[in-house]
N, C-alpha and C positions, 0 to 999 in steps of 0.2 A: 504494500500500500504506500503510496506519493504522498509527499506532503499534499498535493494538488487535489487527491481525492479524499485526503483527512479534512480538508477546508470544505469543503463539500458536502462531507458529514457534521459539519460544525452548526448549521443551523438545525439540527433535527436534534441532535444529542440538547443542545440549549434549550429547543422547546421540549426536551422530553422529563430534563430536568426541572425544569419550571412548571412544568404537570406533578413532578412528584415533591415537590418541595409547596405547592398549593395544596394536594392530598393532604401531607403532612401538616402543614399548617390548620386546615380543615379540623382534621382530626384534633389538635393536641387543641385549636379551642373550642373544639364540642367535646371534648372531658371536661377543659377546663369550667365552661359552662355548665356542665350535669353538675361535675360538686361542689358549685357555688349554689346551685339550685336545690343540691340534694339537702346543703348546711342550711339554707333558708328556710326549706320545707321542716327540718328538725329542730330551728328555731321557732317559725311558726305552732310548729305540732307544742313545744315545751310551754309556749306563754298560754297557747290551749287551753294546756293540762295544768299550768299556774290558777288559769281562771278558773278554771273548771273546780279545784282542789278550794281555790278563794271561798267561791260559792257556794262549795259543802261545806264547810270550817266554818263560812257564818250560817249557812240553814242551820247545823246543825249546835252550834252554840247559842247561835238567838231564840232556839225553837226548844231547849233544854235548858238551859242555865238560869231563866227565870224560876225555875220551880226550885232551884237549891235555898232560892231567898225567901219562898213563903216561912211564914212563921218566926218567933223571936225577934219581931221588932222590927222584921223586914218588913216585905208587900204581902198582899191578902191572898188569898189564892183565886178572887176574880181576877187581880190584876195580875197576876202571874199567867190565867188563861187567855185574858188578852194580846197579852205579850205573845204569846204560842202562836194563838192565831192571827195575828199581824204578821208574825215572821212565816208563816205556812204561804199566809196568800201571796205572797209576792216571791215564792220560793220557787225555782226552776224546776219541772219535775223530772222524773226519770233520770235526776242528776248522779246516780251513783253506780247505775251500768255504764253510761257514758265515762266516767273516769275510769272505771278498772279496765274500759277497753282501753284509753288512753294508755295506762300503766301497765298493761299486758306488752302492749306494742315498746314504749320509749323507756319505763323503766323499772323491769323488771323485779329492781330489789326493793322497790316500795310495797310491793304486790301484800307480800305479810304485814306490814305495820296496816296499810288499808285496809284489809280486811279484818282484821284484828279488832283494829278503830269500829270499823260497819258493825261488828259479831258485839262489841259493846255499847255502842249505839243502840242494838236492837234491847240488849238486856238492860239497858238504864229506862230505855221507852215499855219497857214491860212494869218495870219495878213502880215507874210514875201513873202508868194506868192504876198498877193495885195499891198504889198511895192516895191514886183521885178515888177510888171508890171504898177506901175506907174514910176518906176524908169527909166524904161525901154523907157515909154511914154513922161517922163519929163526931167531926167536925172539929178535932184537932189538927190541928196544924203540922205536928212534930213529925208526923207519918211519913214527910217528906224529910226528914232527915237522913232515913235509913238508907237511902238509894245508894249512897256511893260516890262522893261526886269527886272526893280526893283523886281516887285510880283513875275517874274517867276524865280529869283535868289535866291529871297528868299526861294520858294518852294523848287528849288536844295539845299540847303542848308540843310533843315531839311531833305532832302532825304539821302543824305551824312549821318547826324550825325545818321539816323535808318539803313544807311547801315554800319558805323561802332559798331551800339548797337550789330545786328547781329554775326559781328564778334568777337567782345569782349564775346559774351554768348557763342559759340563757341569755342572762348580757356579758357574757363571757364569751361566749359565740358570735354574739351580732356585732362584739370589740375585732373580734378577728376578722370580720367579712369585709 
């Protein structure tokens, strides 16, 4: 081969390059794109499941915590079932399938404390039904002492601080993008 016929090959080999170096480029920004989008999608998905976790922490504090105060000097037990049902009606429903899909999907090690939280939830809303209806029956007040409320404050607590972990990874994420 001539130098004469290598000049000759010189425009096809340049455009062949410049096809593979556009492929190339192609590709390395439609990755780059997917996991900017994918990081976005999983910040999105977390402030979600921030809200979502927000919203049960107060349904389920404002919809509960009234009843620890009836009695010895606190609120009466109307005003405590007002408080209930104030915080019920403006309560999102079906909000607690919705997080544990969230927290099945994005993070998986809260799965036990949430549940946990929900299985005590249910057993403090058990204890206050057979507090209102002996209250109801006796009209002391004290009945709602027995529930429990130290362990189940405490669980609230540690739900708080895994619902603010969330949100601190979160703007730890959207720092990086």
């Amino acid at each position: 081969m001539t130098y004469d016929d290598f000049m000759k090959l010189m425009p096809g080999i340049a455009a062949l390059l410049a096809i593979i170096g556009s492929i190339l480029g192609a590709y390395f920004t439609f990755r780059f794109n997917a996991n900017r989008n994918d990081k976005i999608d999983k910040i999105n998905r977390m402030e979600s499941c921030y809200i979502a976790f927000h919203q049960y922490y107060n349904l389920i504090t404002t919809g509960i915590f009234p009843w620890s105060m009836v009695g010895d000097d606190g609120i009466t037990y109307d005003q405590a079932n007002d408080m209930f049902l104030e915080s019920a009606k403006d309560s999102p429903k079906d909000l607690y399938p919705k997080i544990r899909f969230t927290v099945v999907l994005l993070f998986p090690e809260l799965l036990q404390l949430l549940d946990n939280i929900h299985r005590s939830n249910d057993e403090v809303l058990k204890k206050i039904g057979a507090a209102k209806q002996k209250y109801r029956e006796t009209g002391d007040a004290s009945v709602f002492k027995v529930v429990g409320w130290r362990n189940y404050a405490m669980e609230m607590d540690e739900l708080r601080n895994k619902i603010d972990e969330v949100f601190q990874q979160s703007v730890k994420l959207r720092k990086l993008m």
